[in-house]
C-alpha positions as CSV (number, residue, x, y, z in Angstrom):
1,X,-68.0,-21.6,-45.1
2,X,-65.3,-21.9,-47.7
3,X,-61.3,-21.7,-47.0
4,X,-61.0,-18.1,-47.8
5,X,-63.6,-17.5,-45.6
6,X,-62.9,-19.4,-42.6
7,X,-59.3,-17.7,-43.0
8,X,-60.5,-14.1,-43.2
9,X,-62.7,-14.6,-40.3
10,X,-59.9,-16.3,-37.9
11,X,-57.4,-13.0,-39.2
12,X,-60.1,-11.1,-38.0
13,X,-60.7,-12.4,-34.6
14,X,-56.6,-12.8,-34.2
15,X,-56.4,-9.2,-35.1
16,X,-58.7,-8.0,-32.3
17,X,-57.6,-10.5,-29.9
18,X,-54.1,-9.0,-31.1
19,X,-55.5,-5.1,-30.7
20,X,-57.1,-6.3,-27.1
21,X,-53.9,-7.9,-25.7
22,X,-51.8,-4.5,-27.0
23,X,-54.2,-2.5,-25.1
24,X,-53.9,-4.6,-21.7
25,X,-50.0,-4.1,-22.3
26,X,-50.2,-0.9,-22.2
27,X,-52.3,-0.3,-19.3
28,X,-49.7,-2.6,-17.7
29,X,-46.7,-0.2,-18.3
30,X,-48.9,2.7,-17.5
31,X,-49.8,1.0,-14.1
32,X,-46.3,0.4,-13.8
33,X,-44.9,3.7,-14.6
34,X,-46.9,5.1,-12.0
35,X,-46.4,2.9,-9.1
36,X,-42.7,3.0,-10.4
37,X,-42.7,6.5,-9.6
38,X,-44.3,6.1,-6.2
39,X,-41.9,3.6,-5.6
40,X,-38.8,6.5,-6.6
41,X,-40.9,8.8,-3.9
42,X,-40.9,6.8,-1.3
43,X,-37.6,5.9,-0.9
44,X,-37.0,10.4,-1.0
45,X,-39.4,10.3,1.4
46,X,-37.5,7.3,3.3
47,X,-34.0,8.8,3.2
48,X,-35.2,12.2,4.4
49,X,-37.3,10.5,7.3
50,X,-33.9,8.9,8.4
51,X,-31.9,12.1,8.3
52,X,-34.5,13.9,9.6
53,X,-34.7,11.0,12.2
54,X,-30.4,11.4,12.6
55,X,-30.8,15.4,12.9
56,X,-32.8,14.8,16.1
57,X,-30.5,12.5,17.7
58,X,-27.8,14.8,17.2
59,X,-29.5,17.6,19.0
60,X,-30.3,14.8,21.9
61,X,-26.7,13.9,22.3
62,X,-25.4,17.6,22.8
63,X,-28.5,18.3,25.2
64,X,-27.8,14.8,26.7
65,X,-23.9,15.8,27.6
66,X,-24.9,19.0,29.0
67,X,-27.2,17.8,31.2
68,X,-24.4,15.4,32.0
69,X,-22.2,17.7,32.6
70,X,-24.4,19.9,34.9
71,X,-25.0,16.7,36.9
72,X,-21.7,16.4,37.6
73,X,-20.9,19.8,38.5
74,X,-24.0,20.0,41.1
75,X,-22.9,16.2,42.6
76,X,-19.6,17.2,43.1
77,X,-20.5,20.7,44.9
78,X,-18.3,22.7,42.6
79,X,-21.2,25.0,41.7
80,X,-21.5,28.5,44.1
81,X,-24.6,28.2,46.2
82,X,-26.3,31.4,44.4
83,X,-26.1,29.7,41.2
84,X,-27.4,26.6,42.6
85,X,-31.2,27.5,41.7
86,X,-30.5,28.8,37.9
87,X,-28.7,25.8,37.3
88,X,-31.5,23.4,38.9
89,X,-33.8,25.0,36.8
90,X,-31.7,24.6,33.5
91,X,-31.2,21.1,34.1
92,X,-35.1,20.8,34.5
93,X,-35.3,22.1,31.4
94,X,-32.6,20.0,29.9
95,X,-34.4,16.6,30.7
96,X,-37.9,17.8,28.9
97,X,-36.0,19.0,26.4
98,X,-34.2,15.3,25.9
99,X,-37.2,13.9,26.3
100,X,-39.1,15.8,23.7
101,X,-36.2,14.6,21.5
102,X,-37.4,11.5,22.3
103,X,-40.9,11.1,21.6
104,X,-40.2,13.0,18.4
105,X,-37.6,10.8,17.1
106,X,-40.2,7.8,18.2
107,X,-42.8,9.4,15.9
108,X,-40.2,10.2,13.2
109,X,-39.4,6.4,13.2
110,X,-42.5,4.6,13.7
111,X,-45.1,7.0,12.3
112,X,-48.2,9.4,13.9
113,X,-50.3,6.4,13.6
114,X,-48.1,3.9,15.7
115,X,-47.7,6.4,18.5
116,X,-50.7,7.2,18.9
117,X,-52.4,10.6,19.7
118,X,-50.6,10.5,23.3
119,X,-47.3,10.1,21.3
120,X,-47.5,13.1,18.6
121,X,-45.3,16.1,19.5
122,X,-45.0,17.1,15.6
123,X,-46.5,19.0,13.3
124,X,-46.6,19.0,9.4
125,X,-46.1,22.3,7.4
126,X,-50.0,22.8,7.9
127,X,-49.2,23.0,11.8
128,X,-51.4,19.7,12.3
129,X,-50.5,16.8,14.6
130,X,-50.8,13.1,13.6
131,X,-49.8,13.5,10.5
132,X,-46.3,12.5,10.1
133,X,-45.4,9.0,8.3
134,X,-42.7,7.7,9.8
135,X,-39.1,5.9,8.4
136,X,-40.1,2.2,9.0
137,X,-43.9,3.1,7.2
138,X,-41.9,4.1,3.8
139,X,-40.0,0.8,4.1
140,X,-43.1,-1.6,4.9
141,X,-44.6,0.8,1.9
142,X,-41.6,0.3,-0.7
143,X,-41.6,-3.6,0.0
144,X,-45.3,-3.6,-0.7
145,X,-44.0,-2.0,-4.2
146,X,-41.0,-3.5,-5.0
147,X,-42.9,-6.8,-5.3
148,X,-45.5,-4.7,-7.0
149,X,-43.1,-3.5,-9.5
150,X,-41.9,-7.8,-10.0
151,X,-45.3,-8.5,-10.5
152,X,-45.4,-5.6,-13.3
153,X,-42.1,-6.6,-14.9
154,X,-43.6,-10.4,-14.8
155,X,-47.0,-9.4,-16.6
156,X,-44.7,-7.1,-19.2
157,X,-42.8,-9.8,-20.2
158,X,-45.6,-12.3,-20.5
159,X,-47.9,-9.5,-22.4
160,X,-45.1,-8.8,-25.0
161,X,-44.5,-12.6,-25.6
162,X,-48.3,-12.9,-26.5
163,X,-48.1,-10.2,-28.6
164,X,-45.0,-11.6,-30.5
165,X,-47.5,-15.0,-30.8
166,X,-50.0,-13.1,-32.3
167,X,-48.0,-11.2,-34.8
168,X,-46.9,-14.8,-36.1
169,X,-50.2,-16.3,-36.1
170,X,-51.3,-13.6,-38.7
171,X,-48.1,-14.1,-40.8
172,X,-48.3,-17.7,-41.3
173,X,-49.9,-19.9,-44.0
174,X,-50.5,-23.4,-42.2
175,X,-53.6,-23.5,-40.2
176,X,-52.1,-25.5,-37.7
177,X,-49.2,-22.9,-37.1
178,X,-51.9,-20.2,-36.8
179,X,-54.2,-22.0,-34.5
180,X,-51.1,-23.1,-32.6
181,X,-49.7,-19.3,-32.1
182,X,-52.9,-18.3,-31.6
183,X,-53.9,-20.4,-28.6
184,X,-50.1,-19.2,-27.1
185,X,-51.2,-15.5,-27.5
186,X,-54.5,-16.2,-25.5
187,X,-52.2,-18.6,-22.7
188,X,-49.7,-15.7,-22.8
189,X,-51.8,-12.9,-22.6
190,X,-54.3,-14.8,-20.0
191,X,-50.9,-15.3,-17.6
192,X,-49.7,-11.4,-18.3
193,X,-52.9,-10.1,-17.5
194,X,-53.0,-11.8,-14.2
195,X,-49.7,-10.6,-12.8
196,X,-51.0,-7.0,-14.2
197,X,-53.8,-7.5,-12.1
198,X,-51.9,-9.1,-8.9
199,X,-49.6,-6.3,-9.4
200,X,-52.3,-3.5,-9.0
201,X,-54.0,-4.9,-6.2
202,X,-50.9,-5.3,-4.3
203,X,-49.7,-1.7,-5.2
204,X,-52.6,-0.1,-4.0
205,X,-52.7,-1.3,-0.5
206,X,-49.6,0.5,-0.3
């Protein structure tokens, strides 16, 4: 095989190698884009758990000085004995009211899962129990992707740098300098494609 030959043939293999890596770095951002925007959605999702979570406690502490209050009232006798009963009954109602407050904010905070089916007192918009993911899930969730996201920025910049090799392998004359930038493009490419690949199986167990 003469020079020319030998030359045309490497171009051509470089090229492909070249076209291959540029598709694997674009999967990569695509991957990325997505989980990126999962990422942006959970912490929504996150921030409205803990207001939601923060509503609820606000309700609790105005049933929760009520019920203090009416405490108070009947231990110190200051209440007329025919409002006795009526007032014995509201406070009855009072305490399962704080402690619905309760479980819900446990379920808000931990998840339907965590607490169980004896722990679900809410519903989704559907009206169905057990279905509510809960504050500390979308942070164990968005840690899972932050590290995700790393991995993708990693495999990006590894990815481009291979592609940057190749582009210079197929400029230059020397056969060594080809060869040379050549074997970097595979070495780079090899190293971005694993982080791509870390980087989706970590995102997905999210």
């Amino acid at each position: 095989m003469s020079d020319s030959d030998a030359r045309e043939r490497f171009e051509l293999v470089s090229g492909l190698t070249l076209a291959l890596l540029a598709a694997v770095t674009a999967l990569n951002d695509l991957q990325a884009g997505k989980f990126g925007e999962d990422e942006i959605m959970g912490h929504n999702q996150r921030a409205s758990a803990y207001a939601w979570y923060q509503s609820k406690s606000i309700k609790e502490t105005a049933v929760t000085q009520e019920l203090s209050l009416l405490n108070s009232l009947m231990a110190a006798g200051a209440l007329a004995p025919e409002v006795k009963p009526s007032m014995e009954k509201r406070t009855a109602s009072l305490e399962a009211e704080v402690g619905r407050y309760k479980a819900e904010k446990n379920e808000i905070l931990k998840g339907s899962a965590a607490v169980g089916p004896d722990g679900q007192v809410l519903a989704d918009k559907g009206g169905q129990k057990g279905k509510i993911i809960g504050a500390q899930e979308w942070e164990e969730k968005l840690v899972v992707l932050e590290q995700a996201g790393d991995l993708f920025d990693c495999a990006t910049l590894w990815l481009q740098l291979s592609l940057v090799c190749g582009a210079i392998s197929l400029v230059l004359n020397r056969p060594d300098l080809k060869r040379g930038f050549y074997v970097s493009m595979i070495i780079l490419g090899i190293l971005g494609a694993f982080y791509s690949v870390r980087g989706w199986s970590l995102a997905v167990t999210a």
